[in-house]
C-alpha distance (Angstrom), angle and dihedral (degrees) to the residues before:
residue distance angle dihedral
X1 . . .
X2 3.62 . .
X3 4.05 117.7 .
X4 3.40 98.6 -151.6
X5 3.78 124.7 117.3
X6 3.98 116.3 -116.2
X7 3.61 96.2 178.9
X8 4.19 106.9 123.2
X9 3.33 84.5 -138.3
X10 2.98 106.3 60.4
X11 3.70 106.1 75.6
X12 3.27 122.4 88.3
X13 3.42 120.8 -105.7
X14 4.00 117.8 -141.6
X15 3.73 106.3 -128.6
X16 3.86 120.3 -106.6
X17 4.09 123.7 -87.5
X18 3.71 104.1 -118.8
X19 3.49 116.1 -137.1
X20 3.84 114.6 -116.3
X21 3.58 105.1 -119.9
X22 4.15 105.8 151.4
X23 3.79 89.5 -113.8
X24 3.72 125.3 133.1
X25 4.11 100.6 -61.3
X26 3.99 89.4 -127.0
X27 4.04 137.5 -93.4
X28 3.39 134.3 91.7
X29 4.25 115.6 -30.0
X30 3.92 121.9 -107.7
X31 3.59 122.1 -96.0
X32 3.70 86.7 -159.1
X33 3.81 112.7 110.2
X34 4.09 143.9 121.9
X35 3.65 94.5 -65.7
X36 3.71 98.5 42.1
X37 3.64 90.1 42.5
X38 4.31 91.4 48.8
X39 3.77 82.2 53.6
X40 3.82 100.2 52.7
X41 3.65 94.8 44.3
X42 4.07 85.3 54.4
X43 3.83 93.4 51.2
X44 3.73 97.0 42.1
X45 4.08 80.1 52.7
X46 3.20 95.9 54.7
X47 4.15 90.5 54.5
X48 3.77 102.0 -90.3
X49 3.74 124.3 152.0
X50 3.81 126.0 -129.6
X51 3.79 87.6 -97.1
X52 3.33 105.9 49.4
X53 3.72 95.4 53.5
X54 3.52 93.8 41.8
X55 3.92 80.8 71.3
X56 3.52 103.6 35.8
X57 4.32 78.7 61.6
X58 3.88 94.7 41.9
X59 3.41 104.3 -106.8
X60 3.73 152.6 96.1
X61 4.20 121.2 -79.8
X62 4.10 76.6 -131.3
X63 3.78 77.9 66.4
X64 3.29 106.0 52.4
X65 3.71 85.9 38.2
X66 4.18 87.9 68.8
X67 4.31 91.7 40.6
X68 4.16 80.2 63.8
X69 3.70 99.2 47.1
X70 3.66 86.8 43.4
X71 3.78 104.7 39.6
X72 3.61 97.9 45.5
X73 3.88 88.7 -176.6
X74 3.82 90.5 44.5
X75 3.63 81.5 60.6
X76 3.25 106.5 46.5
X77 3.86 91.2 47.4
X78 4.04 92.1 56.6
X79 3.43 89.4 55.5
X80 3.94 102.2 43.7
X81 4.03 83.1 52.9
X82 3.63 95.0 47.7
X83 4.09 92.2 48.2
X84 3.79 84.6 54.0
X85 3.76 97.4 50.3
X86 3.90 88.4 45.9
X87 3.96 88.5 49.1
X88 3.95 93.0 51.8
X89 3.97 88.8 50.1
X90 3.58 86.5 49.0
X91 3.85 95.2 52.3
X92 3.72 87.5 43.4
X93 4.15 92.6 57.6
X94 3.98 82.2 42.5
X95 3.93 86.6 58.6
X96 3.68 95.4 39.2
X97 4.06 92.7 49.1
X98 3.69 99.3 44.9
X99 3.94 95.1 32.9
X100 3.84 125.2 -124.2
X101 3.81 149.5 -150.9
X102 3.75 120.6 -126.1
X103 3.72 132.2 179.6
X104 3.48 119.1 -110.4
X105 4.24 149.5 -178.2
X106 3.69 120.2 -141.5
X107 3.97 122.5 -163.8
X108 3.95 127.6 -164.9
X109 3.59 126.5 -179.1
X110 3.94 103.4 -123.4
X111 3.97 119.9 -156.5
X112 3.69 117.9 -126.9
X113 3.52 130.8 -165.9
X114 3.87 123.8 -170.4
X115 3.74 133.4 171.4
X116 3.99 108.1 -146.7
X117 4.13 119.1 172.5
X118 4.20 88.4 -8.1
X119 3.63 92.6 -51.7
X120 3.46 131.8 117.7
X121 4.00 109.4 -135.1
X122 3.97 115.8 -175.9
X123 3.46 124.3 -154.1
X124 3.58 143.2 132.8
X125 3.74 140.8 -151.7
X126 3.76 131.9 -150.1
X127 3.56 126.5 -98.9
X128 3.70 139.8 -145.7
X129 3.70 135.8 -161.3
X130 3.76 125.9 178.5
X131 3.95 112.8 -132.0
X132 3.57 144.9 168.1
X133 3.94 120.0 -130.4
X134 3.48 123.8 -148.6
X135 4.10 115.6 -145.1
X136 4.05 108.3 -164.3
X137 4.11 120.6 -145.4
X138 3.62 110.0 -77.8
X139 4.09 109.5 -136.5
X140 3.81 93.3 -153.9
X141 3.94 91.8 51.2
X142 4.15 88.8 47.1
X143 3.88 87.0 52.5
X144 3.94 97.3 46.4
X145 3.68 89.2 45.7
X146 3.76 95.1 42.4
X147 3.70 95.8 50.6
X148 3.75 97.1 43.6
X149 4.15 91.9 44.6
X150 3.85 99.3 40.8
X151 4.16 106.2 16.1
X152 3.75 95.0 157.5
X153 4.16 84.0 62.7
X154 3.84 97.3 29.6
X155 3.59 112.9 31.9
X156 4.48 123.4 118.4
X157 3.55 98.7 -131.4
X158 4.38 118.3 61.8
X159 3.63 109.9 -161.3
X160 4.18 112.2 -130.2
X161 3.79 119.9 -163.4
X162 3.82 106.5 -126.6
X163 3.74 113.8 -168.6
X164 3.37 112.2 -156.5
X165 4.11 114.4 -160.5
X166 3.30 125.1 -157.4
X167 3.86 128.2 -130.3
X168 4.19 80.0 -112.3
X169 3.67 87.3 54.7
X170 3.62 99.0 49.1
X171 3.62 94.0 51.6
X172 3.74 92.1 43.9
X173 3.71 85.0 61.3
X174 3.94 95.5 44.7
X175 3.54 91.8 46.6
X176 4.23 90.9 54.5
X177 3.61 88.8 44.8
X178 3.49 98.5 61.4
X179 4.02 99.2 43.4
């Protein structure tokens, strides 16, 4: 009895040659376009990570990944805005460590009273005073800064060199000592 399968189907079929045509080469259609890309370039300036606006848009970082290899300029723009973000936060710590002055408006609600035709008619009106505000050095800022700017001065840990001889060594060392 032969062992060989008759079945029609069962041969497998060698897959079509696709005509080259300079159409789309197949799969599912990019998301990426002028709106999606607006929106990325706003969330990566306002300090978001690859990740994170990969979901915010509905899709994978893998995703956004491919729009940057593909979009050169799409690229570079994501990054320009997220070096600018990271320089603001770093002015900001600057600031906070070495303390600043900024210019400020305070308002107060002030109570007024009046009597108009024998009546007494309360009110009030708001206030505002120009001011300056004084923000003083912040030592957790200084230490962050100082330890990420200058580690070899700043950092926690101090490395010692610990020598550790061997019982070889030692009587190496006995042994030249007494020749």
């Amino acid at each position: 009895m032969d062992n060989t399968n008759k079945h029609p189907m069962a041969a497998k079929k060698k897959p079509a040659e696709k005509a080259k045509t300079g159409k789309h080469p197949g799969g599912r259609p990019t998301k990426f376009n002028k709106e999606v890309k607006a929106k990325a370039e706003k969330l990566s300036r306002r300090g978001f990570i690859d990740r994170e606006i990969a979901e915010i848009l509905g899709v994978s970082e893998r995703t956004v990944n491919r729009w940057k290899i593909k979009q050169p300029e799409f690229c570079q723009s994501l990054n320009l805005w997220k070096e600018h973000a990271d320089e603001n936060v770093e002015r900001s710590l600057y600031e906070r460590a070495c303390g600043s002055v900024h210019a400020d408006t305070k308002a107060q609600w002030v109570e007024t009273t009046d009597l108009i035709d024998g009546k007494l008619i309360r009110g009030g009106k708001w206030v505002y005073a120009d001011m300056v505000k004084h923000y003083p050095p912040d030592p957790t800022s200084m230490i962050f800064w100082l330890k990420n700017r200058r580690p070899e001065t700043w950092r926690d840990k101090t490395e010692h060199d610990v020598k550790i001889r061997t019982i070889d060594d030692i009587i190496k060392e006995i042994e030249a000592e007494e020749r």
